[in-house]
mmCIF file of the N, C-alpha and C atoms, coordinates in Angstrom:
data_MODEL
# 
_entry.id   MODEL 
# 
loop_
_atom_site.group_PDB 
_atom_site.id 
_atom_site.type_symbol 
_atom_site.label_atom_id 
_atom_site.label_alt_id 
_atom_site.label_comp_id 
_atom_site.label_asym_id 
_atom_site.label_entity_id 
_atom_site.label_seq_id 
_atom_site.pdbx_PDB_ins_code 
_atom_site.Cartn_x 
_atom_site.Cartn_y 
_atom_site.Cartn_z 
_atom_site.occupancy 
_atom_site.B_iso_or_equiv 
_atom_site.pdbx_formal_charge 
_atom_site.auth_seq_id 
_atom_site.auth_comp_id 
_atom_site.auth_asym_id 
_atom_site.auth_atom_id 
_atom_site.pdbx_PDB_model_num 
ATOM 1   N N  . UNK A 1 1  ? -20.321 6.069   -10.595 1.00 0.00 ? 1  UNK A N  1 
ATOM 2   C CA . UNK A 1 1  ? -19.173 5.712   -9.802  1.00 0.00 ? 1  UNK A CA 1 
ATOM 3   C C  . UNK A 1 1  ? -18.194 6.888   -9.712  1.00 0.00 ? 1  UNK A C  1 
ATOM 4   N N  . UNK A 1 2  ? -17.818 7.253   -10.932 1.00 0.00 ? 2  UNK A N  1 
ATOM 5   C CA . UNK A 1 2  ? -16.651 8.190   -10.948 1.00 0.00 ? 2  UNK A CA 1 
ATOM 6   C C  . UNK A 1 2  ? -17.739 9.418   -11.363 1.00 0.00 ? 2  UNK A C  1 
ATOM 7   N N  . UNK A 1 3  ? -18.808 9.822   -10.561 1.00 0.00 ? 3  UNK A N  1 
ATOM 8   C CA . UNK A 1 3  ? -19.433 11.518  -11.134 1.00 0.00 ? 3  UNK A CA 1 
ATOM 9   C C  . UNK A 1 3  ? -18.989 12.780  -11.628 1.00 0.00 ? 3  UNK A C  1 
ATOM 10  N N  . UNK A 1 4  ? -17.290 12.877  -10.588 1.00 0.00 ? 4  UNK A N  1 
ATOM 11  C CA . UNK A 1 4  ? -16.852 14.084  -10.606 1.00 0.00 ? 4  UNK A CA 1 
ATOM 12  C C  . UNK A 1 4  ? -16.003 14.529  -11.948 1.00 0.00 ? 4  UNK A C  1 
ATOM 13  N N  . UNK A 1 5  ? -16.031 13.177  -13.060 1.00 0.00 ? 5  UNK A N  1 
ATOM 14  C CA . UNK A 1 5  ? -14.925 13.407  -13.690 1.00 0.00 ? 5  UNK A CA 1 
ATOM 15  C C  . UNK A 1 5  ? -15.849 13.579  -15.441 1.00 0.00 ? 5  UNK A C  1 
ATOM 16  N N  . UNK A 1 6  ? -14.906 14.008  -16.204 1.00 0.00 ? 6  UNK A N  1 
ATOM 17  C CA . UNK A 1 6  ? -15.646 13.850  -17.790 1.00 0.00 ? 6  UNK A CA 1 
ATOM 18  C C  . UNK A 1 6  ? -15.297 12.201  -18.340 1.00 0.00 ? 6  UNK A C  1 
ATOM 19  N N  . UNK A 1 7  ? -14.426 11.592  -17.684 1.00 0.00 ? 7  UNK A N  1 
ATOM 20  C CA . UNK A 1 7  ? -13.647 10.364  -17.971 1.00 0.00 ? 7  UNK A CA 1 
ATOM 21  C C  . UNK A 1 7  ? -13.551 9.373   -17.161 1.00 0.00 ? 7  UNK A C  1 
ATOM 22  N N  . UNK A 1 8  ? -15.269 8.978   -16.504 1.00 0.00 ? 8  UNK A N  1 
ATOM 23  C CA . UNK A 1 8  ? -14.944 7.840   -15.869 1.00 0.00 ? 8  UNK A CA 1 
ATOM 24  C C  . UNK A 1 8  ? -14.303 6.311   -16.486 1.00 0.00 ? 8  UNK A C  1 
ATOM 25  N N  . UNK A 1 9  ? -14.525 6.242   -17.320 1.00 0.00 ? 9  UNK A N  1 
ATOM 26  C CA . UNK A 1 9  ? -14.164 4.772   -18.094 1.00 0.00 ? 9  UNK A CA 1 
ATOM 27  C C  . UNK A 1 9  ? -12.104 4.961   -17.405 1.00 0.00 ? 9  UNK A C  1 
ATOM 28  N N  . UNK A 1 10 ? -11.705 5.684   -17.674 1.00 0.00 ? 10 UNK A N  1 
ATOM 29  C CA . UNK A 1 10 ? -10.048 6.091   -17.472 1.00 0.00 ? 10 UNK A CA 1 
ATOM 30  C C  . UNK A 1 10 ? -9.856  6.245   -16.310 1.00 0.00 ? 10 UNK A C  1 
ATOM 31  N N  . UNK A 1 11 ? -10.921 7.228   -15.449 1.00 0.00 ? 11 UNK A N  1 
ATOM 32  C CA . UNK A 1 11 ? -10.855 7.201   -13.745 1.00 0.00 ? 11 UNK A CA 1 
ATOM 33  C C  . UNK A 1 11 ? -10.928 5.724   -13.581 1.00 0.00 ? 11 UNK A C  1 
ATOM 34  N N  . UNK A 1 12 ? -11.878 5.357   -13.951 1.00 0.00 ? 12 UNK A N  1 
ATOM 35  C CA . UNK A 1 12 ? -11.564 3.401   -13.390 1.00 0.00 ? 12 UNK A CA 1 
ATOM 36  C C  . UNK A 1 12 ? -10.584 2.630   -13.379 1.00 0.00 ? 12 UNK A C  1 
ATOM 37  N N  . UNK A 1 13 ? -9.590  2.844   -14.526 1.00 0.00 ? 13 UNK A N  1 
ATOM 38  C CA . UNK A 1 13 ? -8.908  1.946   -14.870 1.00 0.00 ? 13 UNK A CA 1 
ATOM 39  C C  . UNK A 1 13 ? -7.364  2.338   -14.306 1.00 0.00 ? 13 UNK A C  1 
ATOM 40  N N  . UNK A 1 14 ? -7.482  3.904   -14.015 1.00 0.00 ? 14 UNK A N  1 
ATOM 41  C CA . UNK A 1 14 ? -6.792  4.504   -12.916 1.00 0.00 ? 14 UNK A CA 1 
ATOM 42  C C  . UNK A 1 14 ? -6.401  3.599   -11.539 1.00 0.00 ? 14 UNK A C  1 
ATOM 43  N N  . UNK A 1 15 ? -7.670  3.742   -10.811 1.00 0.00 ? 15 UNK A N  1 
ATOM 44  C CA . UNK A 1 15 ? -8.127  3.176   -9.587  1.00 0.00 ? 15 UNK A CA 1 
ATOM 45  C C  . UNK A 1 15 ? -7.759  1.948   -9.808  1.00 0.00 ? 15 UNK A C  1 
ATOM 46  N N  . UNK A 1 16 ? -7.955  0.750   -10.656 1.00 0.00 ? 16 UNK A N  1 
ATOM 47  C CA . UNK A 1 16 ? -7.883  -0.055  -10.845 1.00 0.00 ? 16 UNK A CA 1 
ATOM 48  C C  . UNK A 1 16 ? -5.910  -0.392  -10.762 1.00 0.00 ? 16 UNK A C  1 
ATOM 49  N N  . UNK A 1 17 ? -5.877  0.201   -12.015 1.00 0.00 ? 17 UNK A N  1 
ATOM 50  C CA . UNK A 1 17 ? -4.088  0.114   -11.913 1.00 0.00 ? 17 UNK A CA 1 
ATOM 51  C C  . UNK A 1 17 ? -3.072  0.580   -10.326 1.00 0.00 ? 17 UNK A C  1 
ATOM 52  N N  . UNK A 1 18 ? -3.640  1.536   -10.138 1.00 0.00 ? 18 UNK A N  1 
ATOM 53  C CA . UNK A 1 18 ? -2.995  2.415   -8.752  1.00 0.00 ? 18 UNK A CA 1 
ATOM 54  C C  . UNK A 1 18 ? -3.274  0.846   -7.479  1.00 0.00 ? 18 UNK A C  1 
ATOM 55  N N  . UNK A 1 19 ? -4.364  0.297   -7.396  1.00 0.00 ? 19 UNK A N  1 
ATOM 56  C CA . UNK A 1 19 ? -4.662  -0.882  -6.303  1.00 0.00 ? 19 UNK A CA 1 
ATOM 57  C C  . UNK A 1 19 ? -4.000  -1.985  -6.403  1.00 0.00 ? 19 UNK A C  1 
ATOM 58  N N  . UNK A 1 20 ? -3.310  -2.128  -7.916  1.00 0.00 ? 20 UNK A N  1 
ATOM 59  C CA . UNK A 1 20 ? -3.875  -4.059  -7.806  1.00 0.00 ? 20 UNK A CA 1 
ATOM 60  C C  . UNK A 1 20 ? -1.969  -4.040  -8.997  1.00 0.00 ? 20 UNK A C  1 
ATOM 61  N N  . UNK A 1 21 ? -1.235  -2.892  -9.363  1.00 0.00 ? 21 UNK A N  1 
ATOM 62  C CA . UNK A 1 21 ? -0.076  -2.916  -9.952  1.00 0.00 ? 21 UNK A CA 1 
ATOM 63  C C  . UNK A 1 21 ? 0.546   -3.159  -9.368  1.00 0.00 ? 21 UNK A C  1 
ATOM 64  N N  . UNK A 1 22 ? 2.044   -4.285  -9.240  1.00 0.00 ? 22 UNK A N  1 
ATOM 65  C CA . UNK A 1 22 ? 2.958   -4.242  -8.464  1.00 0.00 ? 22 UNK A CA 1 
ATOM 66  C C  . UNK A 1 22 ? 3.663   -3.080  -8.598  1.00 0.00 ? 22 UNK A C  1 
ATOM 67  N N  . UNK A 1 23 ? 3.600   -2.235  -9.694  1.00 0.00 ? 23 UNK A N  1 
ATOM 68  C CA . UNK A 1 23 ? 4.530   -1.302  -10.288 1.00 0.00 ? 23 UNK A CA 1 
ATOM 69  C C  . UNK A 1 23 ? 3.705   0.246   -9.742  1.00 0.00 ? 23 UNK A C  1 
ATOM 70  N N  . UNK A 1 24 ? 2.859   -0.043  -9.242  1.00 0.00 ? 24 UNK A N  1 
ATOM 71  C CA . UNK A 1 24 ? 2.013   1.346   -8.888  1.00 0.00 ? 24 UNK A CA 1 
ATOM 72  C C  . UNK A 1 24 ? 2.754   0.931   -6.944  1.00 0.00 ? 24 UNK A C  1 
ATOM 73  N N  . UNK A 1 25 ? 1.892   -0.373  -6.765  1.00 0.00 ? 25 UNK A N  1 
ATOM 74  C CA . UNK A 1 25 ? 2.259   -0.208  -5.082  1.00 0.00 ? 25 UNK A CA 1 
ATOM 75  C C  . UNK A 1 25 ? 3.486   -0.274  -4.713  1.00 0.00 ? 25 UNK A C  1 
ATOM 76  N N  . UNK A 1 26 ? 4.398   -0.359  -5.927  1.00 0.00 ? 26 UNK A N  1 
ATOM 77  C CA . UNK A 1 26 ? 6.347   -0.407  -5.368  1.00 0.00 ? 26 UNK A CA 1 
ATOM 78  C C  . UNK A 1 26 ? 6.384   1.373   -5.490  1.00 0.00 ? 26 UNK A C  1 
ATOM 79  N N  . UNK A 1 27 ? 5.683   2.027   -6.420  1.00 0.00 ? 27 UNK A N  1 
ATOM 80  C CA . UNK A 1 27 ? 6.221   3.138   -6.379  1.00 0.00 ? 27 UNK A CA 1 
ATOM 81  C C  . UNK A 1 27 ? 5.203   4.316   -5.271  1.00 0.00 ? 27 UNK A C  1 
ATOM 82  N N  . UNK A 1 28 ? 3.951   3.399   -4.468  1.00 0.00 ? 28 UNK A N  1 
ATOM 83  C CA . UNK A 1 28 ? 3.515   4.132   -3.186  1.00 0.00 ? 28 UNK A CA 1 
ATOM 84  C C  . UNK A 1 28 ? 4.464   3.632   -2.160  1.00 0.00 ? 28 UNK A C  1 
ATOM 85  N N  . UNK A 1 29 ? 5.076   2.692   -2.053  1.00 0.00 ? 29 UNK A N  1 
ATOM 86  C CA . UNK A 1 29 ? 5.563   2.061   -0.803  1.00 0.00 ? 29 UNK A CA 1 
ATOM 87  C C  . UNK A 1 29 ? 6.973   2.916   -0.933  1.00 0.00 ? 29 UNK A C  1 
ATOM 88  N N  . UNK A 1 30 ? 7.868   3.452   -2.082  1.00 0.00 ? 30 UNK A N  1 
ATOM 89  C CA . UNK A 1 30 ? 8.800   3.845   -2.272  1.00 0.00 ? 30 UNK A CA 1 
ATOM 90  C C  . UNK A 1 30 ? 8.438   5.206   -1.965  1.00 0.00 ? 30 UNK A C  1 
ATOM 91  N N  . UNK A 1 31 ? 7.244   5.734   -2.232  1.00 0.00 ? 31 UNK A N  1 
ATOM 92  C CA . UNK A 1 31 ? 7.715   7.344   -2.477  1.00 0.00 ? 31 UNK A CA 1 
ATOM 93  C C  . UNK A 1 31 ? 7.034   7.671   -1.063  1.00 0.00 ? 31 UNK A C  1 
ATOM 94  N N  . UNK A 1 32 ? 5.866   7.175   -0.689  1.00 0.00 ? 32 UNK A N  1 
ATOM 95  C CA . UNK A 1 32 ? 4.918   7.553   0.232   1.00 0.00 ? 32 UNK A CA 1 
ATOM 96  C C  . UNK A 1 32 ? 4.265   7.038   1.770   1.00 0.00 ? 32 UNK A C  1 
ATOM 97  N N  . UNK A 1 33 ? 5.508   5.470   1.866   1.00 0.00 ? 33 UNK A N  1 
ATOM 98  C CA . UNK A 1 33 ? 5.562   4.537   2.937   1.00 0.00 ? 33 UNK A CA 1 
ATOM 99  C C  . UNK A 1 33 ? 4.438   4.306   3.546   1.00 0.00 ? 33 UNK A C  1 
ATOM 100 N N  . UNK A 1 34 ? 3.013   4.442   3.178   1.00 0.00 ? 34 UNK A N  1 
ATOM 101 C CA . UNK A 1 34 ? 1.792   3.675   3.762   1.00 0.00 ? 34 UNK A CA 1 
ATOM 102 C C  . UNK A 1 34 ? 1.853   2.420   3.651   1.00 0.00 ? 34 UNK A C  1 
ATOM 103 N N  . UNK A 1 35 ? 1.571   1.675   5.308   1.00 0.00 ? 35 UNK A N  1 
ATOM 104 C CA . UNK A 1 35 ? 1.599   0.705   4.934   1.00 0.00 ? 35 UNK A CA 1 
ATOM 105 C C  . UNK A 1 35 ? 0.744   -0.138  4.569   1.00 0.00 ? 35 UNK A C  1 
ATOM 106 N N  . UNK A 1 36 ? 0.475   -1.097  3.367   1.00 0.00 ? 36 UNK A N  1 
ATOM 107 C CA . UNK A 1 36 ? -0.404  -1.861  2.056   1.00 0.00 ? 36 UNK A CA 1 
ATOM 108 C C  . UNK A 1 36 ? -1.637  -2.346  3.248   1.00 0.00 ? 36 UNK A C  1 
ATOM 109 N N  . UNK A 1 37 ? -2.697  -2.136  2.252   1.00 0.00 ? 37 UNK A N  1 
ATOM 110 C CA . UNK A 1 37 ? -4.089  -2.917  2.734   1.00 0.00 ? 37 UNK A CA 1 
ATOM 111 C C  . UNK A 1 37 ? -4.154  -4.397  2.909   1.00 0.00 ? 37 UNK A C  1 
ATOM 112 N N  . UNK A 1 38 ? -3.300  -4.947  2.242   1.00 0.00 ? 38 UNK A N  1 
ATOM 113 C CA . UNK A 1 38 ? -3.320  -6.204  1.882   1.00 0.00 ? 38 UNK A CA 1 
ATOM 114 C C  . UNK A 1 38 ? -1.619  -7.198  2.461   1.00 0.00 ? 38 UNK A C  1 
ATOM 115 N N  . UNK A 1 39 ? -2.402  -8.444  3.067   1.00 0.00 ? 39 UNK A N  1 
ATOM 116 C CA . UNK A 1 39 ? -0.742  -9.256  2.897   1.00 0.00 ? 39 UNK A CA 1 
ATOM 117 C C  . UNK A 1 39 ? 0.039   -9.682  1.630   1.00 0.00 ? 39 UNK A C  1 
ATOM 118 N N  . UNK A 1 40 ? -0.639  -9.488  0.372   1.00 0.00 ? 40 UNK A N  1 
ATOM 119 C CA . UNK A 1 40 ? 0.150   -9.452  -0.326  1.00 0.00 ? 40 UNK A CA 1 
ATOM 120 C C  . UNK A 1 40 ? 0.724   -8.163  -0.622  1.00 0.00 ? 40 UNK A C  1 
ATOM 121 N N  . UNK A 1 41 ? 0.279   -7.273  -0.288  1.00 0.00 ? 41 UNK A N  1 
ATOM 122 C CA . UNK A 1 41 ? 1.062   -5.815  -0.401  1.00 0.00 ? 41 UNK A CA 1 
ATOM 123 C C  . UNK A 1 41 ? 2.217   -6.077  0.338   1.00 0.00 ? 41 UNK A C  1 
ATOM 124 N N  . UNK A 1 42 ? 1.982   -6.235  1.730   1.00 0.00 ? 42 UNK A N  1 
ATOM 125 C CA . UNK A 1 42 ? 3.160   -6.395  2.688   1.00 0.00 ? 42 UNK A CA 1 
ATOM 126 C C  . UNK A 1 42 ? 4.118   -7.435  2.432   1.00 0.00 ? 42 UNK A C  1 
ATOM 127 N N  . UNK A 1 43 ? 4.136   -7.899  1.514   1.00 0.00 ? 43 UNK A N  1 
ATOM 128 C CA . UNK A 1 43 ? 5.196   -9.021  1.036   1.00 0.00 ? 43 UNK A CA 1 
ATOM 129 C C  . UNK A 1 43 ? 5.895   -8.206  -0.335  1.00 0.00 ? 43 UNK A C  1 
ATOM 130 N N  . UNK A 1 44 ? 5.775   -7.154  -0.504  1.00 0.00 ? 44 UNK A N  1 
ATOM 131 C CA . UNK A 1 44 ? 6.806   -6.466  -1.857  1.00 0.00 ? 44 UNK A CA 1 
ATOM 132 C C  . UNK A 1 44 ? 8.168   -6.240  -1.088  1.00 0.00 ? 44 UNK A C  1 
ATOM 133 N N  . UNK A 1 45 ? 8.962   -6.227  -2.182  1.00 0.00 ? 45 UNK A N  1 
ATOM 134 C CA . UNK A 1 45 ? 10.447  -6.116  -1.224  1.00 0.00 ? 45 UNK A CA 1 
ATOM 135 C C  . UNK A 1 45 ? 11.211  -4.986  -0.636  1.00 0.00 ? 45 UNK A C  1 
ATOM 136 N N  . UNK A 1 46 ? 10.162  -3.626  -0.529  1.00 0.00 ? 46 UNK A N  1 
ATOM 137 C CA . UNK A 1 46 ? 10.743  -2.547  -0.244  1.00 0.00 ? 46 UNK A CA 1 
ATOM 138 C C  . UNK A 1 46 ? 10.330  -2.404  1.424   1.00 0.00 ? 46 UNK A C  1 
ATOM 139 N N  . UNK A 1 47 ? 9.151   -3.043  1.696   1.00 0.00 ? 47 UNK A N  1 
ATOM 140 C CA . UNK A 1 47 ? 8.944   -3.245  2.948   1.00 0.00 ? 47 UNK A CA 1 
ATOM 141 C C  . UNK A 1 47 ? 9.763   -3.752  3.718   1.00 0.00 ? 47 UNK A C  1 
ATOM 142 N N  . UNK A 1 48 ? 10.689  -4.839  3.291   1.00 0.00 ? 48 UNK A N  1 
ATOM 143 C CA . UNK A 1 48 ? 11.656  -5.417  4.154   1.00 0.00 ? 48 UNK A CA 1 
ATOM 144 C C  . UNK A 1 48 ? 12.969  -4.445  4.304   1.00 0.00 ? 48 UNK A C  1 
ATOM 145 N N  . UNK A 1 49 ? 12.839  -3.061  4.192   1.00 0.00 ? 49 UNK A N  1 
ATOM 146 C CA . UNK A 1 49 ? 14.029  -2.140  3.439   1.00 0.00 ? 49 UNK A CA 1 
ATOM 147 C C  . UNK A 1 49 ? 13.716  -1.033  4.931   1.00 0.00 ? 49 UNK A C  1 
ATOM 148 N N  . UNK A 1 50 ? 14.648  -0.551  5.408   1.00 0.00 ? 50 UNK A N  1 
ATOM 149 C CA . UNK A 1 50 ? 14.717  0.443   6.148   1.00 0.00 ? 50 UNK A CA 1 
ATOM 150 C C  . UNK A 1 50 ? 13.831  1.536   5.272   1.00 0.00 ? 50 UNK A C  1 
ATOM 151 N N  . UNK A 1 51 ? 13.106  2.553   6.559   1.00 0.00 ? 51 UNK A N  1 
ATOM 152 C CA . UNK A 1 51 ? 12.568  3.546   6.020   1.00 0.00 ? 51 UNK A CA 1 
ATOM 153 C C  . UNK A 1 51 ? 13.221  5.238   6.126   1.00 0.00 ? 51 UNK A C  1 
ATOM 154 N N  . UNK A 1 52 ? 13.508  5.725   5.600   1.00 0.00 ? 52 UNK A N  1 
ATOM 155 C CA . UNK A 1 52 ? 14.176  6.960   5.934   1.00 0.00 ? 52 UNK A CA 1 
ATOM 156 C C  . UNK A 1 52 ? 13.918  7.814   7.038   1.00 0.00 ? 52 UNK A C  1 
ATOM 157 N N  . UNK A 1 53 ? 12.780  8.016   6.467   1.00 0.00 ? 53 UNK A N  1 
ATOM 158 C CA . UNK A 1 53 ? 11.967  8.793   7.416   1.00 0.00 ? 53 UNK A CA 1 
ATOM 159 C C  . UNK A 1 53 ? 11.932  8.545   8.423   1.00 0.00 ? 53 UNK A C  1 
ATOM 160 N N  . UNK A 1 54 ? 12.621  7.322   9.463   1.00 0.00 ? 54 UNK A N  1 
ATOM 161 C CA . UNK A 1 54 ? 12.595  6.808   10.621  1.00 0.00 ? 54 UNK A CA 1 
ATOM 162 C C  . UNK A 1 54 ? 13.876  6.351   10.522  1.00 0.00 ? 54 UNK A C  1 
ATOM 163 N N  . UNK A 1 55 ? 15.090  6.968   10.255  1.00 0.00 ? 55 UNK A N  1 
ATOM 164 C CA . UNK A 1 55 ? 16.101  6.708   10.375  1.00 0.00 ? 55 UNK A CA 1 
ATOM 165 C C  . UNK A 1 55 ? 16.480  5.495   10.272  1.00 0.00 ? 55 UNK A C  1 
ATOM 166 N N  . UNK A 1 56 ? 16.159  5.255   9.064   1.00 0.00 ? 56 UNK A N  1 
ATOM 167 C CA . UNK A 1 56 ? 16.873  3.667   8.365   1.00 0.00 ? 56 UNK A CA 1 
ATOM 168 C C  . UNK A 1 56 ? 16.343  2.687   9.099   1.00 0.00 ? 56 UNK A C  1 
ATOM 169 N N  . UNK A 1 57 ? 15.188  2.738   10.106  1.00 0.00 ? 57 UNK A N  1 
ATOM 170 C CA . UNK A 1 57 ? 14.417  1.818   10.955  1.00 0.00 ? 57 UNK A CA 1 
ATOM 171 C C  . UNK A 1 57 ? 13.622  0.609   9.956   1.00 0.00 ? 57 UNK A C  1 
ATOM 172 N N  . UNK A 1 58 ? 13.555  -0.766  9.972   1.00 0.00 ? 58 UNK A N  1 
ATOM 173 C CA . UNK A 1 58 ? 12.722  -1.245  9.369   1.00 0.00 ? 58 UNK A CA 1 
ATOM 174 C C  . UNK A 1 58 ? 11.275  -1.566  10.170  1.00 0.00 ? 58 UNK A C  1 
ATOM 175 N N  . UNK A 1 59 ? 10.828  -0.493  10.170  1.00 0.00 ? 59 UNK A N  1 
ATOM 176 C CA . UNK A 1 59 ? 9.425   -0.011  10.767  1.00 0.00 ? 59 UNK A CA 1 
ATOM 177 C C  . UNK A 1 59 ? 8.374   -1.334  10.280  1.00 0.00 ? 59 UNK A C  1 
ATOM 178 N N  . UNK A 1 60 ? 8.542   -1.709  9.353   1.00 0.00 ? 60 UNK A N  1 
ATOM 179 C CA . UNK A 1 60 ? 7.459   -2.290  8.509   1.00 0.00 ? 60 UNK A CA 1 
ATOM 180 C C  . UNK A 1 60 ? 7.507   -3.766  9.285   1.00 0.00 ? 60 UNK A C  1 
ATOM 181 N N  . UNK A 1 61 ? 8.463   -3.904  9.887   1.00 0.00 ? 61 UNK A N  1 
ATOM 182 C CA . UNK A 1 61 ? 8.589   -5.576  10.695  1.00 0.00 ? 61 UNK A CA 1 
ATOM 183 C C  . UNK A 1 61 ? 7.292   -5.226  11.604  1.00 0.00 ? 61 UNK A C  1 
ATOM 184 N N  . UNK A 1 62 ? 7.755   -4.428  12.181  1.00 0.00 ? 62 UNK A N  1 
ATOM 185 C CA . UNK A 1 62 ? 6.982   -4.039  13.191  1.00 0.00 ? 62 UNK A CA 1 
ATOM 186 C C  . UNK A 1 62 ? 5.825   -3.957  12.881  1.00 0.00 ? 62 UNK A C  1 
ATOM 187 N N  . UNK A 1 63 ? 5.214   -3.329  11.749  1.00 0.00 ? 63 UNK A N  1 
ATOM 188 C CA . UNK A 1 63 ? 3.686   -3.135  11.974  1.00 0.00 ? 63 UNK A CA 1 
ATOM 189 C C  . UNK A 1 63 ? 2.971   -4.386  11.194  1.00 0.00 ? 63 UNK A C  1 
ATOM 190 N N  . UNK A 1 64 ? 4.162   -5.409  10.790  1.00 0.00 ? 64 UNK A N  1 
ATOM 191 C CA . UNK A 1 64 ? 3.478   -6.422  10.274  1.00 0.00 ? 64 UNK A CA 1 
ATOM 192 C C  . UNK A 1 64 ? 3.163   -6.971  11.469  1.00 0.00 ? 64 UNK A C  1 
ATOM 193 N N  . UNK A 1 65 ? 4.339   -7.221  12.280  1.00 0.00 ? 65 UNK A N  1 
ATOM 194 C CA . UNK A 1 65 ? 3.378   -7.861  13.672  1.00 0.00 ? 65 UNK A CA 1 
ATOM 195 C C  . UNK A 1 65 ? 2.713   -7.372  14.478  1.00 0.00 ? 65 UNK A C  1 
ATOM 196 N N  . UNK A 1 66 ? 2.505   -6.252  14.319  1.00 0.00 ? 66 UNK A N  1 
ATOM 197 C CA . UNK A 1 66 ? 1.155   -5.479  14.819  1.00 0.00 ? 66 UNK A CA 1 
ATOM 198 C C  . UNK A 1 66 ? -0.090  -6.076  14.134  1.00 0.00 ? 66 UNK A C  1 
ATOM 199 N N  . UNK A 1 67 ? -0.524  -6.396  12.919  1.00 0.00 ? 67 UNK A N  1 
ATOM 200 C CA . UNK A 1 67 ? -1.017  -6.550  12.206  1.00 0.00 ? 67 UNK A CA 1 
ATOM 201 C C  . UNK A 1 67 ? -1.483  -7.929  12.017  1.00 0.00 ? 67 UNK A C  1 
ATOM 202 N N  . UNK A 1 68 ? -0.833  -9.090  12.468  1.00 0.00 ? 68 UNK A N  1 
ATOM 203 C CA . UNK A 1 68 ? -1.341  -10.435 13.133  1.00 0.00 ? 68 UNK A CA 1 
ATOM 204 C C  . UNK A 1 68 ? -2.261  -10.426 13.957  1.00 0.00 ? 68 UNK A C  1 
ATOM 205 N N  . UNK A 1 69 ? -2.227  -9.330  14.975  1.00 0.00 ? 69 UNK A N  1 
ATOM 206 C CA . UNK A 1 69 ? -3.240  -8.856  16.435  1.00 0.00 ? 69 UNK A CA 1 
ATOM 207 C C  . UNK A 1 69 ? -4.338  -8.885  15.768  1.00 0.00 ? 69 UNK A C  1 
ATOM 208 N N  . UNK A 1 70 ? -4.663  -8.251  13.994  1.00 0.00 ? 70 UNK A N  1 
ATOM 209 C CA . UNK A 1 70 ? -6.214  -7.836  14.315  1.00 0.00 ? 70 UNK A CA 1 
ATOM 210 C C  . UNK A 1 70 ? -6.776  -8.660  13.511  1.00 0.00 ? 70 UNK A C  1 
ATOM 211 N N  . UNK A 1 71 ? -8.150  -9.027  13.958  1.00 0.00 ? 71 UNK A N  1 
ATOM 212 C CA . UNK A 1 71 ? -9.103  -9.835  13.662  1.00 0.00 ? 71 UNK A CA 1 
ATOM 213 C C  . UNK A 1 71 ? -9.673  -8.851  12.393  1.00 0.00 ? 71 UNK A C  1 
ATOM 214 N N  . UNK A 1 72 ? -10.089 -9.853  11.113  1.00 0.00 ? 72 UNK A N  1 
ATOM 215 C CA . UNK A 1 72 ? -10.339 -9.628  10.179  1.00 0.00 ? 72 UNK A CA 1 
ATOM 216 C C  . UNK A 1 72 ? -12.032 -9.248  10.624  1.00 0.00 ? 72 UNK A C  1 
ATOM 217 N N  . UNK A 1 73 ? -11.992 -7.934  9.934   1.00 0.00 ? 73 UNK A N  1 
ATOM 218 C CA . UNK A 1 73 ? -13.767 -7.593  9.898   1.00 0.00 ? 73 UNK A CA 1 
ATOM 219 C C  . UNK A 1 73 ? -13.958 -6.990  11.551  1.00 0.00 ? 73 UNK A C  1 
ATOM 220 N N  . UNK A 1 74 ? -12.990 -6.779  12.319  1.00 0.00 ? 74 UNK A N  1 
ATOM 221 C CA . UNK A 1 74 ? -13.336 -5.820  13.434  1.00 0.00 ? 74 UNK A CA 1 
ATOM 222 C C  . UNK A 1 74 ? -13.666 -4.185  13.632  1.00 0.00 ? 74 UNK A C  1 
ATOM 223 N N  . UNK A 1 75 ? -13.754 -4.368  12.901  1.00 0.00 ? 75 UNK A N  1 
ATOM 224 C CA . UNK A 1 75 ? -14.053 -2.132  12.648  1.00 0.00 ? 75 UNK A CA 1 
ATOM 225 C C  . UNK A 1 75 ? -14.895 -2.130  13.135  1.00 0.00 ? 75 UNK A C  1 
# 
């Protein structure tokens, strides 16, 4: 799974923590504004928060209702 590393058992639990932490995805949504894979991502409370980077815009309304549009499993 993890080949590239001397420490997969820790790369996992990495990956693991970084996906599924409220405390990992408050501090991607805070530092790095992608918006979450998941509707429960999109329900943390920084999303409902103006984004800087777009001039205090709360962007994230928006791409939640963008995000109603798509049919699950269309790729």
């Amino acid at each position: 799974m993890f080949t590239g590393t001397a420490h997969p058992d820790e790369a996992a639990r990495f990956a693991l923590w970084l996906n599924t932490s409220e405390e990992a995805l408050m501090l991607l949504a805070e530092k790095a504004n992608p918006y979450p894979a998941t509707r429960t991502g999109a329900s943390l409370p920084v999303y409902a928060q103006g984004v800087e980077f777009y001039g205090g815009q709360r962007v994230h309304a928006v791409f939640a209702q963008a995000a109603t549009q798509v049919t699950p499993g269309s790729l």
